[in-house]
C-alpha positions in Angstrom: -6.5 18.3 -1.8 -4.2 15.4 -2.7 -3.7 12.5 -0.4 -0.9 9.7 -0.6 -1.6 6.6 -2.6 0.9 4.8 -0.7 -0.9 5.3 2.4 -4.3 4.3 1.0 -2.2 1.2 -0.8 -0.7 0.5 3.3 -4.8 0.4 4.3 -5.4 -1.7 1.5 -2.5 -3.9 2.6 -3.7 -4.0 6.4 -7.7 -4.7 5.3 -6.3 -8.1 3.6 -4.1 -9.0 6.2 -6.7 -8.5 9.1 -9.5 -9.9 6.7 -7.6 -13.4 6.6 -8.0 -13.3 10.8 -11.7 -12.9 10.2 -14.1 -15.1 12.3 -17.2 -14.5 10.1 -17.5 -14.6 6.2 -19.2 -11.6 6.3 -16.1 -9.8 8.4 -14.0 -11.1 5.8 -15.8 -9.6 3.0 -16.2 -6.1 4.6 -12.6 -6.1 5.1 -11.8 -7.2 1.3 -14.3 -4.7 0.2 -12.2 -1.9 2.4 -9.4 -2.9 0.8 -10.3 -2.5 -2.8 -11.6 1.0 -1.8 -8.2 1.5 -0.6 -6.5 0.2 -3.6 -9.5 2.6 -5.8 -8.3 5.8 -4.0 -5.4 4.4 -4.7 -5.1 4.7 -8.1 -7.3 8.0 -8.2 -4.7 9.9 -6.4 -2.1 9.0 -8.8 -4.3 9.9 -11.9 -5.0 13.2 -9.9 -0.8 13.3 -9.2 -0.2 12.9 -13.1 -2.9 15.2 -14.0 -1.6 18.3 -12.0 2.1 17.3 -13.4 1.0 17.2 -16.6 -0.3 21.1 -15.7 2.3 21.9 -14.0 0.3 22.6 -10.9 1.5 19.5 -8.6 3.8 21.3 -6.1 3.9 19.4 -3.3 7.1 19.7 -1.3 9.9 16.3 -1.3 10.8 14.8 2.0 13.9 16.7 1.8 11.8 19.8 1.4 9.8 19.4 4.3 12.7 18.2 6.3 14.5 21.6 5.8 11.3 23.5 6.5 11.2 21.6 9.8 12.5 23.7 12.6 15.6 22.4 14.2 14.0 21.6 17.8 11.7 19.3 16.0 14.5 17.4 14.5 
């Protein structure tokens, strides 16, 4: 299964931000630590993405593809 590295780069982003509202050091740190595991998976998911282009195997649909295979109701 392949997930989105923007996502996990969006966590990554909202760990920081919350991390500079920390009241304790040690909240702070967590939340920088969650944040470079965010940023890691991250960066896996786009070796994994490169890897399964470069095998031709990486088929997921475009936006526009998933927007035409969404049913008209759900527009």
């Amino acid at each position: 299964m392949s997930g989105d590295p923007r996502e996990c780069r969006l966590h990554a982003l909202e760990c920081w931000r919350q991390s500079e509202f920390a009241r304790y050091p040690q909240s702070r740190e967590t939340l920088e630590q969650f944040a470079k595991l965010w940023l890691r998976l991250a960066a896996a998911y786009e070796r994994e993405h490169a890897l399964l282009d470069t095998c031709g195997e990486n088929q997921f649909p475009t936006p526009k593809e998933l927007e035409q295979l969404t049913p008209a109701a759900k527009r």
